[in-house]
VEXGU-808585 format. One record per residue (C-alpha): residue in three letters; x, z, y negated. Coordinates in Angstrom, 3 decimals. Each point is the difference from the previous one (the first is absolute). Layout:
<nodes>
<node residuo="ala" u="X" w="Z" v="Y"/>
...
</nodes>
This chain:
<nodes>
<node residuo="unk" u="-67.709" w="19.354" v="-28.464"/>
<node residuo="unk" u="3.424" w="0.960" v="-0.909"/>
<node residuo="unk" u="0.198" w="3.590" v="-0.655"/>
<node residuo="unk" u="2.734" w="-0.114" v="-2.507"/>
<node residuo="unk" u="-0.824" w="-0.807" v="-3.635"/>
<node residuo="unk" u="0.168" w="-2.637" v="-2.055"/>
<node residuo="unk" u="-0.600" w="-1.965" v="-3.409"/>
<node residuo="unk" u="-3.049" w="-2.728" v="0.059"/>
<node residuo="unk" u="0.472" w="-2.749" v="-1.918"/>
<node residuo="unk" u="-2.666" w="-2.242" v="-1.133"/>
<node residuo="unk" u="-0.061" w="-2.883" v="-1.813"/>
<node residuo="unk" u="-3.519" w="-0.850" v="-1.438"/>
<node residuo="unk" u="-0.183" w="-3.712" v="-1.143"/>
<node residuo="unk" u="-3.026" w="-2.164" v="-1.292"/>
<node residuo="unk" u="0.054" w="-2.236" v="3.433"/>
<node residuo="unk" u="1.293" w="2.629" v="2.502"/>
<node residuo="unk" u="0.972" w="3.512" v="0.722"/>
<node residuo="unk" u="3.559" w="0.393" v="1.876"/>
<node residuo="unk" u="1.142" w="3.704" v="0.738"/>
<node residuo="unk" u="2.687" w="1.010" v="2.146"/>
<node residuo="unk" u="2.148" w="3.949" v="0.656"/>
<node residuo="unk" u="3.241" w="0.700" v="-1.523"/>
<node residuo="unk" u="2.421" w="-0.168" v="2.669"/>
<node residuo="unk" u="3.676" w="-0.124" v="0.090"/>
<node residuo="unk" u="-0.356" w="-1.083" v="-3.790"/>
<node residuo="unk" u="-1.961" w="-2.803" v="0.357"/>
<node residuo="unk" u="-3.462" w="-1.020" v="0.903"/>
<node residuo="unk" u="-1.191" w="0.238" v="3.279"/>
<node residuo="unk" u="-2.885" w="-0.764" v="2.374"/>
<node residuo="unk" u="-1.724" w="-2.074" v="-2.860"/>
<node residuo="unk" u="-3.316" w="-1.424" v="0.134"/>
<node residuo="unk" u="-1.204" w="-2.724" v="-1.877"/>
<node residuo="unk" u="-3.790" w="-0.327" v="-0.700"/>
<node residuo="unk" u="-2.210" w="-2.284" v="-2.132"/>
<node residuo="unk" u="-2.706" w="2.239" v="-1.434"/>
<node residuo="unk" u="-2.461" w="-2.582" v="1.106"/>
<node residuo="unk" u="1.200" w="0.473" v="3.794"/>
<node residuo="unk" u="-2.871" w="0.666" v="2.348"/>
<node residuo="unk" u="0.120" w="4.124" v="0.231"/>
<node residuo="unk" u="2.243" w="0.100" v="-2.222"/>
<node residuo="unk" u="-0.032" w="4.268" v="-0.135"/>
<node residuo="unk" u="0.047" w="0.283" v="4.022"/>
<node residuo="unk" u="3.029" w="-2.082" v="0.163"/>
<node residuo="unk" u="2.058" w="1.695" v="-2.763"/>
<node residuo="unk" u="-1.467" w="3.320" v="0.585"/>
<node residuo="unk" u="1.519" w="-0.320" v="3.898"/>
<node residuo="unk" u="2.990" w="-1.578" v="-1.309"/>
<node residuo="unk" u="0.694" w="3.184" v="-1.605"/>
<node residuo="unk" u="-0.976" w="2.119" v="2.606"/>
<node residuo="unk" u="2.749" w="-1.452" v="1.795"/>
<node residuo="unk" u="2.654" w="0.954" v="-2.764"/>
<node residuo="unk" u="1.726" w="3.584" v="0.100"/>
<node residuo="unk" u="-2.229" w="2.416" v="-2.101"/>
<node residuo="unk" u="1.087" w="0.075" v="-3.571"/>
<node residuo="unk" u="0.902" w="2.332" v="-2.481"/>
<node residuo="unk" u="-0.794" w="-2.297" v="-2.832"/>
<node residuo="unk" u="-1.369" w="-3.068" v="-0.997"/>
<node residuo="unk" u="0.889" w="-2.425" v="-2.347"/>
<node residuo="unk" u="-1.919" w="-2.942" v="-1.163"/>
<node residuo="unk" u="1.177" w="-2.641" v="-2.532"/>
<node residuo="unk" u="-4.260" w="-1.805" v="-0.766"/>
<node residuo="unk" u="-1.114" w="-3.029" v="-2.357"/>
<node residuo="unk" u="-3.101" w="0.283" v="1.599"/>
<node residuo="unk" u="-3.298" w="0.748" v="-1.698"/>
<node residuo="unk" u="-1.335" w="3.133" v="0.321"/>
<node residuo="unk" u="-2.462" w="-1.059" v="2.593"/>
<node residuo="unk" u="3.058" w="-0.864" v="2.349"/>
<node residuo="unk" u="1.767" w="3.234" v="-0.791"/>
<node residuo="unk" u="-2.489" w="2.240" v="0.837"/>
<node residuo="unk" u="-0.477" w="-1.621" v="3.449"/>
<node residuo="unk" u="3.765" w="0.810" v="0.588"/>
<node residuo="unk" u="-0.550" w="3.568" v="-1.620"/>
<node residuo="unk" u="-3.389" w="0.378" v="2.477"/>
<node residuo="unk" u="2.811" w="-0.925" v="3.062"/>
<node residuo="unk" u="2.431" w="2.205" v="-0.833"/>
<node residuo="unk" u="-2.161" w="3.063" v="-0.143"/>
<node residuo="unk" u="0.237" w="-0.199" v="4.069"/>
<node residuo="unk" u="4.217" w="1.369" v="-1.280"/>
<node residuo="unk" u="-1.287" w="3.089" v="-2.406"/>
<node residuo="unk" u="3.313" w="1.772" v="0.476"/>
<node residuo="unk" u="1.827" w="-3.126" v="-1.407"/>
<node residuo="unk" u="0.114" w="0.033" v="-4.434"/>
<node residuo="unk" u="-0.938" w="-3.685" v="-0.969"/>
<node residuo="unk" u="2.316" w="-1.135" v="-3.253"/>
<node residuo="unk" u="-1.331" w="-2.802" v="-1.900"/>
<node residuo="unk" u="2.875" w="-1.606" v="-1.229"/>
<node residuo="unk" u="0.421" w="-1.602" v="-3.671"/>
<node residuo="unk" u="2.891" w="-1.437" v="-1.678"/>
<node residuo="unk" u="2.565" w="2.187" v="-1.677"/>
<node residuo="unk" u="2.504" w="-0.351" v="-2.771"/>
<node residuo="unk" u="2.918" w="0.144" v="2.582"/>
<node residuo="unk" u="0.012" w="0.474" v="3.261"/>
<node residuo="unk" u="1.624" w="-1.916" v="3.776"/>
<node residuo="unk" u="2.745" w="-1.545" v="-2.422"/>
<node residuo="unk" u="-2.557" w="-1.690" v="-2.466"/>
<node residuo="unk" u="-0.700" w="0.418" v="-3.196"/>
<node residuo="unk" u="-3.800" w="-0.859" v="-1.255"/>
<node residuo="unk" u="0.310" w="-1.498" v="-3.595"/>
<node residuo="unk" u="-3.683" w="-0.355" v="-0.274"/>
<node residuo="unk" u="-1.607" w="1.662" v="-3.038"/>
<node residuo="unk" u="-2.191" w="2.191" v="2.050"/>
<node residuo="unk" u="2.115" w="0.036" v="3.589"/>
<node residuo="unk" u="-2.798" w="0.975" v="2.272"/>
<node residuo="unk" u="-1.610" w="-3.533" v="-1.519"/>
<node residuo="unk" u="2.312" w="-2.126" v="2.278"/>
<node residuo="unk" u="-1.472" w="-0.358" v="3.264"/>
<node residuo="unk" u="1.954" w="2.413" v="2.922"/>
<node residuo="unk" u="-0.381" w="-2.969" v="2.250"/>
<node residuo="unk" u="2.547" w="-1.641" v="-2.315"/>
<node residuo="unk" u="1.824" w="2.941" v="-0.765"/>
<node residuo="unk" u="0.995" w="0.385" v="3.629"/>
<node residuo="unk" u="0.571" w="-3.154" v="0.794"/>
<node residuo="unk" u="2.519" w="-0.038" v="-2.665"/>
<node residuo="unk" u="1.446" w="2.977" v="1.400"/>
<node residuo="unk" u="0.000" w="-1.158" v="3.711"/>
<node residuo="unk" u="1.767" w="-3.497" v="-0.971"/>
<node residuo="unk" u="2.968" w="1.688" v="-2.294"/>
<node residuo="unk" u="0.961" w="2.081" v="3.402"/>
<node residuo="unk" u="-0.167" w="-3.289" v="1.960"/>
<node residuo="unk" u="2.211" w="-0.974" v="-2.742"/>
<node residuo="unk" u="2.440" w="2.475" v="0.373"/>
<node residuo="unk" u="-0.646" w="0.139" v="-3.724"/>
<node residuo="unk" u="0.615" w="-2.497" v="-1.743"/>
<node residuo="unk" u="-2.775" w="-1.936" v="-2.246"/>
<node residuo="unk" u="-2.780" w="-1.534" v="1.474"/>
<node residuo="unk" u="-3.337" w="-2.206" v="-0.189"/>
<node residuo="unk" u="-2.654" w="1.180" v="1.547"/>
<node residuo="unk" u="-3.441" w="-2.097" v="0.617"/>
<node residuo="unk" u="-2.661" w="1.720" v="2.107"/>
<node residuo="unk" u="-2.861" w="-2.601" v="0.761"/>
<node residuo="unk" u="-3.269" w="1.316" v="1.353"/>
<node residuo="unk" u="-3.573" w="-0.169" v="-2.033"/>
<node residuo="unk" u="2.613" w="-0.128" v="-2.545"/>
<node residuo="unk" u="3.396" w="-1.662" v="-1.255"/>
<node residuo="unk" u="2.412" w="2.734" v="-1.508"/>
<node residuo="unk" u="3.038" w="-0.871" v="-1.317"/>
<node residuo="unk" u="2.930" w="3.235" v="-0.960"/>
<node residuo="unk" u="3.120" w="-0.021" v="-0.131"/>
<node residuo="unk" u="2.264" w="3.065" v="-0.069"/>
<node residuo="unk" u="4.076" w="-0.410" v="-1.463"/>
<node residuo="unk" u="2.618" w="1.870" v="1.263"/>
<node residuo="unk" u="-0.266" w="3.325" v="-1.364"/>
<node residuo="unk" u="-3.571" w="0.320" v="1.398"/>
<node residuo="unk" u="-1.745" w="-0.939" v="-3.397"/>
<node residuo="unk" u="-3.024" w="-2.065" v="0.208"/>
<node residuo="unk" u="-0.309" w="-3.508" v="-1.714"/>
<node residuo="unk" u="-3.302" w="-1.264" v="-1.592"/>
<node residuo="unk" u="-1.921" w="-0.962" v="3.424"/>
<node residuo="unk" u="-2.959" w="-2.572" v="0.059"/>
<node residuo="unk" u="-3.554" w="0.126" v="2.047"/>
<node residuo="unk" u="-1.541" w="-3.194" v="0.784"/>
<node residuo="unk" u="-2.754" w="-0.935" v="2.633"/>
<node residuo="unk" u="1.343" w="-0.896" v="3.529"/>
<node residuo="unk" u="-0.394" w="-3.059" v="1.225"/>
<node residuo="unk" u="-2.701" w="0.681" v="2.694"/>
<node residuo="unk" u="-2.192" w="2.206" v="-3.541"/>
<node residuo="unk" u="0.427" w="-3.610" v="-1.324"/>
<node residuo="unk" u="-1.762" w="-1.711" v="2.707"/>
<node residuo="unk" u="-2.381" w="2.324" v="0.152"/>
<node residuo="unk" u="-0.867" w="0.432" v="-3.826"/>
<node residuo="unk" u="-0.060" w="-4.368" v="0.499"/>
<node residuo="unk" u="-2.224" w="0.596" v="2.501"/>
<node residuo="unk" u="-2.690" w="2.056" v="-2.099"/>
<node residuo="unk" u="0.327" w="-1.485" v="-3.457"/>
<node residuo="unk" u="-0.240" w="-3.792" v="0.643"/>
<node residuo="unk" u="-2.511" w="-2.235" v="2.257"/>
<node residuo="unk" u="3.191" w="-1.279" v="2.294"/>
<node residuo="unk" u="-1.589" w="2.123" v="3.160"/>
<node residuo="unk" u="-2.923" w="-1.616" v="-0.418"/>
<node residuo="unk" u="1.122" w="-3.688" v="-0.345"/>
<node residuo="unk" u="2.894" w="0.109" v="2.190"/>
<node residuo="unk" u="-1.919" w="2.621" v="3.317"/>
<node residuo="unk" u="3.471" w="0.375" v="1.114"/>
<node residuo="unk" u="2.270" w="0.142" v="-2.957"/>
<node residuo="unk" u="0.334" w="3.577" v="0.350"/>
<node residuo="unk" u="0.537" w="0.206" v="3.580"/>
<node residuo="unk" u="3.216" w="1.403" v="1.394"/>
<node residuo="unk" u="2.415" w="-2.218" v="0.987"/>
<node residuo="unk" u="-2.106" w="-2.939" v="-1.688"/>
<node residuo="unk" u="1.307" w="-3.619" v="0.411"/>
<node residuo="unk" u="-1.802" w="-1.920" v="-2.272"/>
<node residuo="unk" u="1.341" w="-1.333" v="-3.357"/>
<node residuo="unk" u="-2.100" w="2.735" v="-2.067"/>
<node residuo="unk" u="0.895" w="2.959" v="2.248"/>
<node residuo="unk" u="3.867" w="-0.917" v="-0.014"/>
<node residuo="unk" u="0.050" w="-0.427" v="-3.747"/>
<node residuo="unk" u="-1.818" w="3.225" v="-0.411"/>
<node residuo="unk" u="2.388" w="1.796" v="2.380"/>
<node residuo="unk" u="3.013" w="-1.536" v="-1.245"/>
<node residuo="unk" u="-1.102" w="0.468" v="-3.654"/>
<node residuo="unk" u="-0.220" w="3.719" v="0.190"/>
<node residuo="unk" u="3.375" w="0.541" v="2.317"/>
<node residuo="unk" u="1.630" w="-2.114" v="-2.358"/>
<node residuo="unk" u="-0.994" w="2.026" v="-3.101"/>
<node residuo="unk" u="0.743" w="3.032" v="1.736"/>
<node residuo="unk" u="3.550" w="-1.043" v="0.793"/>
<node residuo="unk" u="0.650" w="-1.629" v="-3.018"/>
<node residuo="unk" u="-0.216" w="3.269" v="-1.953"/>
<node residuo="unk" u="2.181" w="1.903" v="2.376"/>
<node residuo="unk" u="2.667" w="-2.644" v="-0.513"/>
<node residuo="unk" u="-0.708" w="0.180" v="-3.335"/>
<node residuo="unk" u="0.467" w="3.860" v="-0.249"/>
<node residuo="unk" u="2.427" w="0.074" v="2.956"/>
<node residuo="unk" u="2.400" w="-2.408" v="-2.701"/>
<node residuo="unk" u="-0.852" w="2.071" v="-2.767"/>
<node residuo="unk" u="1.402" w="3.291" v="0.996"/>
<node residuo="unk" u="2.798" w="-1.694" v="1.780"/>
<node residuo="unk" u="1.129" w="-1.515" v="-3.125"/>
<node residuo="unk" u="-0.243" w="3.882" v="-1.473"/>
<node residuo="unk" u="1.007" w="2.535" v="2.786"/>
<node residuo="unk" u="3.229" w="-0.672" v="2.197"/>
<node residuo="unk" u="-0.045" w="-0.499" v="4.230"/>
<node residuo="unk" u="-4.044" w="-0.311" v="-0.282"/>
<node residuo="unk" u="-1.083" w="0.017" v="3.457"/>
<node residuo="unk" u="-3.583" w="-1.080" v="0.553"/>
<node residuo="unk" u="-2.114" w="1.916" v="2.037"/>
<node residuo="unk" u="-3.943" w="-0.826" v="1.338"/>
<node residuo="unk" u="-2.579" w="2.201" v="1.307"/>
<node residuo="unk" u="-4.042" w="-0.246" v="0.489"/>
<node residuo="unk" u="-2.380" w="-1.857" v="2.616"/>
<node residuo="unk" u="0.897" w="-2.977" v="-1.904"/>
<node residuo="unk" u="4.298" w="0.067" v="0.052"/>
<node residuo="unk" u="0.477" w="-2.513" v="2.880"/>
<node residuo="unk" u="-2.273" w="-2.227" v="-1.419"/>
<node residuo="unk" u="1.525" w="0.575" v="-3.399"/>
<node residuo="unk" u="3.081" w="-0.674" v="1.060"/>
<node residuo="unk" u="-0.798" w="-2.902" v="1.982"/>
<node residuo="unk" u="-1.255" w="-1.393" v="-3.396"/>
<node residuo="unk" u="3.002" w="0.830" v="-1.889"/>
<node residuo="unk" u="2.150" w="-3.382" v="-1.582"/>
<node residuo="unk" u="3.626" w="0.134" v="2.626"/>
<node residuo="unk" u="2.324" w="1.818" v="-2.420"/>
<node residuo="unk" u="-2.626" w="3.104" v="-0.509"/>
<node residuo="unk" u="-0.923" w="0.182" v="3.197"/>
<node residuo="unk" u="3.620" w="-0.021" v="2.036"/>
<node residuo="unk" u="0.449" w="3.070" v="-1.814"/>
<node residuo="unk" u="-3.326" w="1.640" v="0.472"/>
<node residuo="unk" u="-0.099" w="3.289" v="2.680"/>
<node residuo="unk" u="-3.080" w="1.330" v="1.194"/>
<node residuo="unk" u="-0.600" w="3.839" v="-0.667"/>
<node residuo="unk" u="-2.209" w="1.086" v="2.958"/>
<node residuo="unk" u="-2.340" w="3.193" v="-0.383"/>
<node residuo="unk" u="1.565" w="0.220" v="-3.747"/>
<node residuo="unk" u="-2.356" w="2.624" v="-1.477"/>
<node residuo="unk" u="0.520" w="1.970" v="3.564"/>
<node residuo="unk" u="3.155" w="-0.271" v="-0.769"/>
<node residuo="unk" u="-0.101" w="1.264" v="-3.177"/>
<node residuo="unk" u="-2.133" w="2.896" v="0.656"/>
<node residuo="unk" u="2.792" w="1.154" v="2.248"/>
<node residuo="unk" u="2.418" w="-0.543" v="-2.276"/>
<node residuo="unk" u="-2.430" w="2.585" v="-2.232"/>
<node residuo="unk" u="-0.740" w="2.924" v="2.828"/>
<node residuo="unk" u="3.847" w="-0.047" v="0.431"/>
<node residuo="unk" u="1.360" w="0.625" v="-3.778"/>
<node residuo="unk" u="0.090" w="3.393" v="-1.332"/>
<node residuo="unk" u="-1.836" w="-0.821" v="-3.156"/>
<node residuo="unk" u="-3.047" w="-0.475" v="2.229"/>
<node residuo="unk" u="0.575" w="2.533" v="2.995"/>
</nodes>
């Protein structure tokens, strides 16, 4: 372990749990685990053994409680290290939070935003972060954020297909990844195409209203989103990698939060 300190940053989503250290202003060493992965606790907890000790943690979670209390039961190995559970403020990493109650909008989303205006050098952006979910934001120039949307993703689709209809059971392999037959490619093409026809939807929408819009996708799901995307959307679609990593940087670097 490195002896010199540093800033964990963990990022707890509802399919997987990435965490890397603040280094040189950006995330690094990250890990990337699904929290069904076979020993799931070894592998992070030596993961983070491996890291240089910290002097604080902070954890951006839109987990259930169950989930975040197995991180808070790993992170007890670090005692020395203050844990901040991060919610959304007013203002804060060049956004500003016009929901009603702020800590309301998810911090996932709130650094993402965040994240993708820096990769923007500023300037107003769409932002679409597709993993259990679809979330649509969009921040304009000034940092201000514009009505955002929350859909299901297009693999929550399948899934919710999946348990709520008798398709499994008529078609065995409907449901089956990479499924050939006619039912599994309509089912698969369905859902990616609903997916991607409300981020072009939203995508036009704000481009119409905010100036230099650049497009920005995170989330398990952002190659495949993009993949799904009509030509136009999707020859201006970037991938954000680590977004919410990214953002949580952003956030253990600003004064308001030091």
């Amino acid at each position: 372990m490195n002896a010199t300190p540093a800033t964990w940053l963990f990022d707890l989503g509802n399919s997987r749990v990435k965490g890397a250290w603040l280094g040189s202003r950006s995330p690094a060493d990250p890990i990337s685990l699904d929290w069904e992965t076979k020993e799931f606790d070894a592998t992070l907890r030596a993961r983070m053994a491996s890291w240089p000790c910290p002097q604080k943690v902070l954890v951006a979670s839109v987990v259930a409680e169950a989930r975040a209390e197995r991180m808070r039961a790993l992170l007890t190995a670090w005692p020395q290290a203050p844990v901040h559970w991060l919610r959304s403020p007013r203002e804060g990493c060049g956004i500003r939070n016009r929901y009603r109650f702020p800590e309301r909008l998810g911090i996932d989303r709130f650094l993402a935003m965040a994240a993708a205006r820096v990769a923007a050098s500023g300037t107003a952006v769409v932002v679409v972060g597709c993993g259990t979910a679809l979330t649509l934001d969009a921040v304009d120039a000034d940092g201000l954020q514009q009505e955002g949307l929350i859909a299901p993703s297009p693999s929550l689709m399948l899934r919710s297909l999946h348990g709520a209809t008798a398709i499994g059971k008529t078609h065995p392999d409907a449901f089956s990844a990479g499924g050939t037959d006619d039912t599994a490619q309509a089912l698969q093409r369905g859902c990616a195409r609903a997916g991607a026809a409300l981020v072009e939807w939203y995508d036009a929408f704000q481009q119409n209203r905010l100036d230099a819009t650049q497009l920005w996708l995170h989330g398990g799901g952002a190659c495949e989103l993009r993949d799904s995307l009509e030509t136009g959307t999707a020859a201006h679609a970037r991938i954000l990698e680590d977004a919410v990593l990214r953002g949580l940087a952003l956030w253990a670097e600003s004064p308001a939060h030091a």
